[in-house]
N, C-alpha and C positions, 0 to 999 in steps of 0.2 A: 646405320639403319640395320636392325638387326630382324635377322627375320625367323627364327627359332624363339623369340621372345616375343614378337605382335601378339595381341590378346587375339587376332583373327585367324590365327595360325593352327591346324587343326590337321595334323599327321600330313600336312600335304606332301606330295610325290614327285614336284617338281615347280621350283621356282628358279624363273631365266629373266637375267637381264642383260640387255642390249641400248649400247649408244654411240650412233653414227655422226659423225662430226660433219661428215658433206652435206647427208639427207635434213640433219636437223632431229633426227629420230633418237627418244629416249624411249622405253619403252619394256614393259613386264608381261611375260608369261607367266599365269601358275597353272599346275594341273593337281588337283588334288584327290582325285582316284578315280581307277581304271579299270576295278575288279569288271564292269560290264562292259567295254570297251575304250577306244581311245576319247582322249578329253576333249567336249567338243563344245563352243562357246564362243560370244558375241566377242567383237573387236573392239573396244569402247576407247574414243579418244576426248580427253576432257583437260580440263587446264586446270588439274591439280594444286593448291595450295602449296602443299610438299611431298616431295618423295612418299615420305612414311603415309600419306593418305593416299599417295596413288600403291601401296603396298597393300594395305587395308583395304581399299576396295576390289584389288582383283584377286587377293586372298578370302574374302567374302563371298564375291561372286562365284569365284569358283567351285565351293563349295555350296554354294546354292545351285548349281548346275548337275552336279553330283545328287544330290537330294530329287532333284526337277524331272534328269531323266529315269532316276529309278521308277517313283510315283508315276512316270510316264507309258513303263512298259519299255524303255530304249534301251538297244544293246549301244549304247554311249554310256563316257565316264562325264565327269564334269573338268572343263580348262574356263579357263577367261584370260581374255588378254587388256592391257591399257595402253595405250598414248597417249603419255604428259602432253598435251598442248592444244590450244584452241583450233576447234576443227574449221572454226570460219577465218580463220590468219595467218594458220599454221602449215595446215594441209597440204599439199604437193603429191602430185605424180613420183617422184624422186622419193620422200618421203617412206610411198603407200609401196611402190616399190621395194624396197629396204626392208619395208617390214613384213612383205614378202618375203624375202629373204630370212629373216628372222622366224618365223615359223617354219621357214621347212628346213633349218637347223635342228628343228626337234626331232624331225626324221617320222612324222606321224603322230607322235603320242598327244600332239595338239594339232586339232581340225578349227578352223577360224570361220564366224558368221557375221553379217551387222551386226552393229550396236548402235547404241546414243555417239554419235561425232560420227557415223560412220555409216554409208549403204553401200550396195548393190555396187554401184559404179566403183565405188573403192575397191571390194570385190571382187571384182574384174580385174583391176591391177594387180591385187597381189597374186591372183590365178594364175598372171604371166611368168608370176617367181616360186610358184610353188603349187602342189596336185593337194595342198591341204585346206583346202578352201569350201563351202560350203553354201549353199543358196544363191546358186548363179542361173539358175533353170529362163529359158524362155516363158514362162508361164503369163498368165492373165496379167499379174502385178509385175512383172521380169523378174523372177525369183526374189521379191521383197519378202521375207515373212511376215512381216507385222502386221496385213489384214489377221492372219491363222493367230495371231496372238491374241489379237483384239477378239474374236473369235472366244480362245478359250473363256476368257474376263468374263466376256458376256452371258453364258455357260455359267459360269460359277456366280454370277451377279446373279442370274435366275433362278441356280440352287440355293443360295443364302438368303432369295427372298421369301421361296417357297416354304423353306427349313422353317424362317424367323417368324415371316408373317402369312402364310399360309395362302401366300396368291400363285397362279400360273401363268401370269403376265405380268408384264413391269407397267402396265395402263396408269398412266396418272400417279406415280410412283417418282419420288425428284430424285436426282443424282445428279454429283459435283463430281467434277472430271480435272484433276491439276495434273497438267500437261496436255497438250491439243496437237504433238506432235505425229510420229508418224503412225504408231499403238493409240495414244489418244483419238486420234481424230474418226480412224473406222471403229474403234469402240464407241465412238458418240453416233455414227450412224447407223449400227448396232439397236442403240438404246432409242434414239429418234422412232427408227420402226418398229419399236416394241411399244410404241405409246407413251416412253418415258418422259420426264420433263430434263432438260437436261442444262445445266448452268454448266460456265469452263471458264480457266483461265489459266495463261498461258504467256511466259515472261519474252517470248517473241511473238511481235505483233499480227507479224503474217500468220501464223497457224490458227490464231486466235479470229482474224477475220476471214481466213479461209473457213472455220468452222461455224461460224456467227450468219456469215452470207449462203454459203450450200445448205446448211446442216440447220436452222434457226437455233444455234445453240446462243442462251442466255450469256453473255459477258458479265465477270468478277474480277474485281482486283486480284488479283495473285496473290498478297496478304492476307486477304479472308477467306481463300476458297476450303482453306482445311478448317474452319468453325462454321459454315454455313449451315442452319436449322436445314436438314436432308434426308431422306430416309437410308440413301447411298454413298458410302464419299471412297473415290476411286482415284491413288495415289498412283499416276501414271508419268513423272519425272524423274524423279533420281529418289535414291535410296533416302534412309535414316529420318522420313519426316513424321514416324511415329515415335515420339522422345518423350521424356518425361517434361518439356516446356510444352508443347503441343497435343496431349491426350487428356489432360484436363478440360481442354477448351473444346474438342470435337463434340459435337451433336447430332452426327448420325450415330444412325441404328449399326448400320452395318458396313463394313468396309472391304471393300475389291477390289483391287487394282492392279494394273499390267508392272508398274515400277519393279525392281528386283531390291530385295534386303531392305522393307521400307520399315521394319523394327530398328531401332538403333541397340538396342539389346534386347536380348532374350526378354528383361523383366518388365521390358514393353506389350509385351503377351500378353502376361500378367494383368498388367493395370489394366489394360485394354479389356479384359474377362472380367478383372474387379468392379469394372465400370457398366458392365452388362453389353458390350460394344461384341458385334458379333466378328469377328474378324477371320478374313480367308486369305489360309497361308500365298503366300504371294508365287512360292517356285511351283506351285501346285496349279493355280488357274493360268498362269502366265505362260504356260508349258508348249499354248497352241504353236508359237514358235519354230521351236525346237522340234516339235515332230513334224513339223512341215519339212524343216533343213532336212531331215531324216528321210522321209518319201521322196522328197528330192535325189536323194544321194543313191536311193534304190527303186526310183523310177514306178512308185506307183502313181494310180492314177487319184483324180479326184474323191472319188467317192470312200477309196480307202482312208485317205487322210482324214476327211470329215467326220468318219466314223470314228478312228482314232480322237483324235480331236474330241470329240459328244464322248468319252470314256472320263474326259474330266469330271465332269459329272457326276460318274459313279463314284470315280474316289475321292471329289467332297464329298459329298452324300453321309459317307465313310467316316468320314473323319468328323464330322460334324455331330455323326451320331454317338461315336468315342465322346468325344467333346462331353458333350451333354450326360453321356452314362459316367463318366468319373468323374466331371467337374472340374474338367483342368483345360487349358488354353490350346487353342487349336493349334499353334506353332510347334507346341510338342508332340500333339499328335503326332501329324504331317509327317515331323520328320523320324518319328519314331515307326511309321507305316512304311517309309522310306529305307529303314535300315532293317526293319524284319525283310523285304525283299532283298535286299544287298546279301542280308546274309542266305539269305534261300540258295542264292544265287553260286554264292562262293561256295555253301557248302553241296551246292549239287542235291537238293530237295528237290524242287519243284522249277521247271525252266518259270523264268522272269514275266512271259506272257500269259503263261497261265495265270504267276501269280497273280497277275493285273486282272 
């Protein structure tokens, strides 16, 4: 497995691997720049196929971390971490422990949060093996982020409706929600109270009836929820389900969702534009997160974060507006908005909050 040759390898700054033979722990660091502080990113444990894809996805992600806090105003870099194995078989105290240990090998240059296979309570473990840990706060949720993510989506669901169809509420407006998990579910109650009509589906059953019973969300087969006739379709599971098999067949207008890297390639952008499909870059609405771990880590209060938070806003808005005045896909924007701040930043022009 070569990691100087992955097509997702992109100057990154540090790639660590670690495997524990007691705990069961296999398990990858990347960090792929730091010009704005150390790399800071979700702990995501999943049951990778192969190596090489559990390489490619935290070489990805990383990098969209990197991108997410720029566009956020964070003095954070972008890291991501994985562990190979299923989070409902696998999992262990022992394990979560170890990979504890395994981050605060890096000595700081990687700060760890939830992800997908992973919360708060996991969290909490590795906090006991290392001070690099992130989103552990007593708060309303107990330092969950994923209301604050769910949050951003719905933000940016609202500016790509306003941009596209010129409404100031989502009233009677449908959206398809694929995933119902833990960003799923407060985004669908999000949408719920904005009048939305809201369909979901969800390949474990429990989040799907938890959100069908609280929430009156519509049930969909999991198969069809990314062709559903929609005015919104909001990719909130895992990555790469915008492909060239699947974006011919989409029928919404417009697309949000909390998921991370849900292009499988850049020239998904493309087609996505080609097709008149409005699409919002994913590290950019999904961000609410990450500055929540942020206020956490420097102890602001409420009302700071939400205002934070409501800035996504502006820089859709932003991009949306590029978008439209050059005729190119809003994933290049994004990340091209992304790197004029980076470089502001390194070169000492304008501090990073201004630029936001």
């Amino acid at each position: 497995m070569s990691v100087f040759s992955s097509p997702a390898f992109d100057n990154h700054e540090l790639v660590s691997f670690h495997s524990d033979r007691s705990s069961g722990l296999r398990a990858i660091i990347a960090v792929h720049n730091t010009s704005l502080g150390p790399g800071v990113g979700g702990c995501r444990m999943f049951p990778y196929p192969g190596d090489a894809d559990a390489l490619h996805d935290v070489l990805r992600l990383s990098r969209g971390m990197t991108y997410k806090s720029a566009l956020a105003g964070l003095p954070m870099g972008g890291g991501k971490s994985v562990i190979i194995g299923d989070p409902h078989k696998q999992k262990t105290r022992h394990l979560m422990e170890t990979m504890g240990d395994f981050v605060n090998s890096q000595g700081g240059r990687y700060v760890a949060a939830e992800d997908s296979g992973t919360g708060v309570d996991d969290m909490r473990i590795m906090g006991e093996r290392t001070g690099y840990v992130s989103g552990l706060d007593d708060n309303e949720y107990g330092g969950d982020p994923s209301p604050s993510t769910a949050l951003g989506v719905y933000l940016g669901i609202r500016t790509a409706a306003k941009h596209r169809l010129g409404v100031d509420t989502l009233q009677g407006l449908s959206v398809a929600i694929q995933g119902l998990g833990h960003v799923g579910y407060y985004l669908a109650r999000y949408l719920v109270a904005d009048g939305a009509i809201v369909w979901g589906a969800d390949v474990n059953r429990l989040n799907l009836d938890r959100a069908v019973k609280e929430l009156g969300v519509r049930a969909v087969d999991p198969d069809e929820i990314l062709t559903m006739e929609v005015d919104i379709l909001a990719p909130c599971a895992m990555g790469a389900v915008l492909n060239d098999v699947s974006i011919p067949n989409i029928r919404a207008g417009i697309i949000a969702g909390a998921a991370n890297n849900q292009l499988a390639s850049f020239d998904d952008g493309t087609n996505l534009e080609g097709r008149g499909i409005l699409y919002c870059p994913d590290f950019l609405i999904n961000a609410g997160g990450i500055i929540d771990v942020h206020h956490q880590r420097i102890g602001s209060g409420n009302t700071e974060k939400r205002e934070h938070i409501e800035r996504i806003e502006t820089t859709l808005a932003e991009v949306l507006r590029r978008a439209d005045e050059s005729h190119r896909q809003t994933q290049a924007i994004a990340e091209e908005l992304a790197e004029e701040y980076l470089h502001r930043v390194s070169e000492r022009v304008v501090p990073l909050r201004e630029a936001c």
